[in-house]
C-alpha positions as CSV (number, residue, x, y, z in Angstrom):
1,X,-17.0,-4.8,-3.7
2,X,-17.0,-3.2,-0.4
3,X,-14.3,-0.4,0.7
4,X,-13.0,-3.1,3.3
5,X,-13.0,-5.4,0.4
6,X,-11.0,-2.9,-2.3
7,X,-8.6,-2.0,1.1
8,X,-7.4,-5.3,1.3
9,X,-6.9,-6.4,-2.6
10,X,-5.0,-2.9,-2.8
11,X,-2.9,-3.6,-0.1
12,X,-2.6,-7.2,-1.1
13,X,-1.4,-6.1,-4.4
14,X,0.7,-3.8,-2.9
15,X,2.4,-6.5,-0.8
16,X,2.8,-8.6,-3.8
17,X,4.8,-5.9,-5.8
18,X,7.0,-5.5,-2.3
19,X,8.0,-9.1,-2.6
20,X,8.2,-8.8,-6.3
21,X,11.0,-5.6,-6.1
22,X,13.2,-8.4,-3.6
23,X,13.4,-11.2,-6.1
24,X,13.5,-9.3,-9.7
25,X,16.3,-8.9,-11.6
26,X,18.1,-5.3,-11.3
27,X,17.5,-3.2,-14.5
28,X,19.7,-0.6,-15.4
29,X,19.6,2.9,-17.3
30,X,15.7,4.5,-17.5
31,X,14.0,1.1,-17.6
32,X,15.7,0.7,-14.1
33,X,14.7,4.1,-13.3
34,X,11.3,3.9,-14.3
35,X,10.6,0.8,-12.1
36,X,12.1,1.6,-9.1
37,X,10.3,4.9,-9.0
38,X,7.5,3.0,-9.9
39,X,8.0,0.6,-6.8
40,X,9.0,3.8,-4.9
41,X,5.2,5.3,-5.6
42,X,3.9,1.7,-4.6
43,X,5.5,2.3,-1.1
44,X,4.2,5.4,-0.6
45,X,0.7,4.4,-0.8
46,X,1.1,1.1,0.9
47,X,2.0,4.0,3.9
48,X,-1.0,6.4,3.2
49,X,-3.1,2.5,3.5
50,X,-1.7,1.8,6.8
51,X,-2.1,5.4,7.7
52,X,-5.7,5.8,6.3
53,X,-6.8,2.0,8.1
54,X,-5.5,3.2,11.6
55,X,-7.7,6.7,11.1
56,X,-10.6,4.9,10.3
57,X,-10.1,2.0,12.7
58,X,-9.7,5.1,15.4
59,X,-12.9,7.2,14.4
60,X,-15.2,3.8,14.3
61,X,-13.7,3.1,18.2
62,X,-14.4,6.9,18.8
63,X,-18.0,6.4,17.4
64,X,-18.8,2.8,19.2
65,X,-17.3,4.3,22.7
66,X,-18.3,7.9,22.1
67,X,-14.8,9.3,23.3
């Protein structure tokens, strides 16, 4: 699997959980606790993703264009 490849099932997976956090049931107590700083963690790399993809999208137009 390419990195392009692995990007996009991560971040498909990632999206998946989103959606998933909008339509589960609330839990309460530390099983509640556990999953929503489990979705919490899931957030916070779909960011570092988006982050990482517009760095690298930015160095490869900085290397085609030479600016």
């Amino acid at each position: 699997m390419t990195s392009a490849n692995a990007n996009n099932s991560l971040y498909n997976d990632m999206e998946r959980i989103s959606e998933l956090k909008n339509t589960m049931p609330r839990f309460n107590g530390q099983q509640g606790s556990n999953l929503n700083m489990f979705i919490s963690n899931i957030e916070r790399i779909q960011k570092v993703q988006e982050i990482s993809d517009a760095n690298t999208a930015e160095l490869a137009h900085s290397y085609m264009t030479g600016e």
